[in-house]
C-alpha positions in Angstrom: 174.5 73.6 297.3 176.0 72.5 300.4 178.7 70.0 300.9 176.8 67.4 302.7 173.8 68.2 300.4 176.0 67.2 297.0 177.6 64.4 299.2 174.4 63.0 299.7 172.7 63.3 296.5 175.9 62.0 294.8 174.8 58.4 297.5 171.4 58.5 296.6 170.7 59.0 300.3 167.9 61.5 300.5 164.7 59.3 300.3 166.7 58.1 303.8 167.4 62.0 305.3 164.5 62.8 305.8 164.0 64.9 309.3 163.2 62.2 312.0 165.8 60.2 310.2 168.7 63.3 310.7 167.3 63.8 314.1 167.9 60.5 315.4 171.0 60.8 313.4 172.3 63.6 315.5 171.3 62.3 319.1 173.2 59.3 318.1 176.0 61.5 317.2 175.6 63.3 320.7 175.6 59.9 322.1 179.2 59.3 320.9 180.4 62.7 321.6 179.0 62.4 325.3 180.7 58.8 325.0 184.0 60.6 324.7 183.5 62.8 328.0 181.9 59.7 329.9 184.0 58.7 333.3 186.7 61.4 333.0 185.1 64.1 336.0 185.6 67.9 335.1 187.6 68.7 332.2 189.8 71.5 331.8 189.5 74.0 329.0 191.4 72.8 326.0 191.5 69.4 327.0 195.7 69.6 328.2 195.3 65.9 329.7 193.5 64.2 326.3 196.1 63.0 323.5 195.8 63.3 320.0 193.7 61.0 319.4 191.3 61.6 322.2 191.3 65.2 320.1 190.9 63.7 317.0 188.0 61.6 318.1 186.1 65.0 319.3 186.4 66.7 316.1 185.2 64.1 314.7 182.1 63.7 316.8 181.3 67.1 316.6 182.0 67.7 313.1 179.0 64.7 312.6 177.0 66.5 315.0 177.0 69.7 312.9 176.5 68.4 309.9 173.4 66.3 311.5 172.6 69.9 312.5 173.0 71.5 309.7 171.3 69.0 307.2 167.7 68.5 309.7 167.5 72.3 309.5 167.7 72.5 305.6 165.5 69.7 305.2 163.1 71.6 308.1 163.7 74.7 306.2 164.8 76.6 309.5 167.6 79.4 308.0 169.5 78.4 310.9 171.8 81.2 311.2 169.2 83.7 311.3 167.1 81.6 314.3 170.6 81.5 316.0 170.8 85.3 315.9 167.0 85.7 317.0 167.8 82.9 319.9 170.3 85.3 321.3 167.8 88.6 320.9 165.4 86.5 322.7 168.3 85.4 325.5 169.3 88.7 325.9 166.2 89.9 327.0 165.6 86.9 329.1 169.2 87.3 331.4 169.9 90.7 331.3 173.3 91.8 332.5 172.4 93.4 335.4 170.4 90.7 336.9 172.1 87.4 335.9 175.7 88.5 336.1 177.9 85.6 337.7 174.5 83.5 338.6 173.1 79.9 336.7 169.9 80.7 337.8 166.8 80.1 335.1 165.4 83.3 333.8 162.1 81.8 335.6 163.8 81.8 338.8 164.4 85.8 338.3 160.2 86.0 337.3 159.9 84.2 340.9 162.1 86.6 342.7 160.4 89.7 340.4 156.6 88.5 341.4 157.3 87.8 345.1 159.5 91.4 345.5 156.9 93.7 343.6 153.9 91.3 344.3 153.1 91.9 340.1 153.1 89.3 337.3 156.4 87.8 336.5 158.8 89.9 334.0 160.1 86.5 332.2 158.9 84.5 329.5 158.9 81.1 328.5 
């Protein structure tokens, strides 16, 4: 068993994680890690101009955030290391290399430009 699972059967706490329960959990937890970026502009990789404790705060939120995570997708019984893989298949083939290098566009902005240029169906999907 996992760690949180043993932490919360040892609280008697699964009649209350149940998955809209852990969902709202973790957008709460999102909440208070967005909190933590709120008002500060851009932030430079590796945070040089946040102290210690600022740090400690963010691993923190986003160590509840991942356990949130982790715990909706046992209880959904999503094998989420195996959907993370097939995510990435599925990106890859939406943002090829050779068409989205250096760009933010959509992948649905590329179908636009592939059905207007070749006057087909678009390439992407949804």
């Amino acid at each position: 068993r996992h760690l949180q699972n043993l932490f919360t059967a040892e609280r008697d706490w699964n009649k209350f994680h149940q998955p809209r329960n852990l969902l709202l959990a973790l957008v709460g937890e999102v909440g208070e890690l967005a909190e933590l970026f709120q008002w500060k502009g851009e932030v430079s990789e590796g945070l040089p101009d946040w102290t210690p404790s600022q740090k400690e705060s963010l691993r923190h939120e986003m160590s509840d955030v991942l356990i949130y995570l982790l715990e909706l997708a046992e209880k959904c019984h999503v094998d989420l290391p195996h959907a993370v893989l097939a995510k990435m298949e599925l990106n890859a083939k939406k943002y090829p290399v050779e068409r989205v290098q250096g760009s933010a566009k959509k992948y649905t902005e590329y179908s636009e430009e592939t059905q207007a240029s070749s006057g087909g169906t678009p390439q992407g999907t949804g």
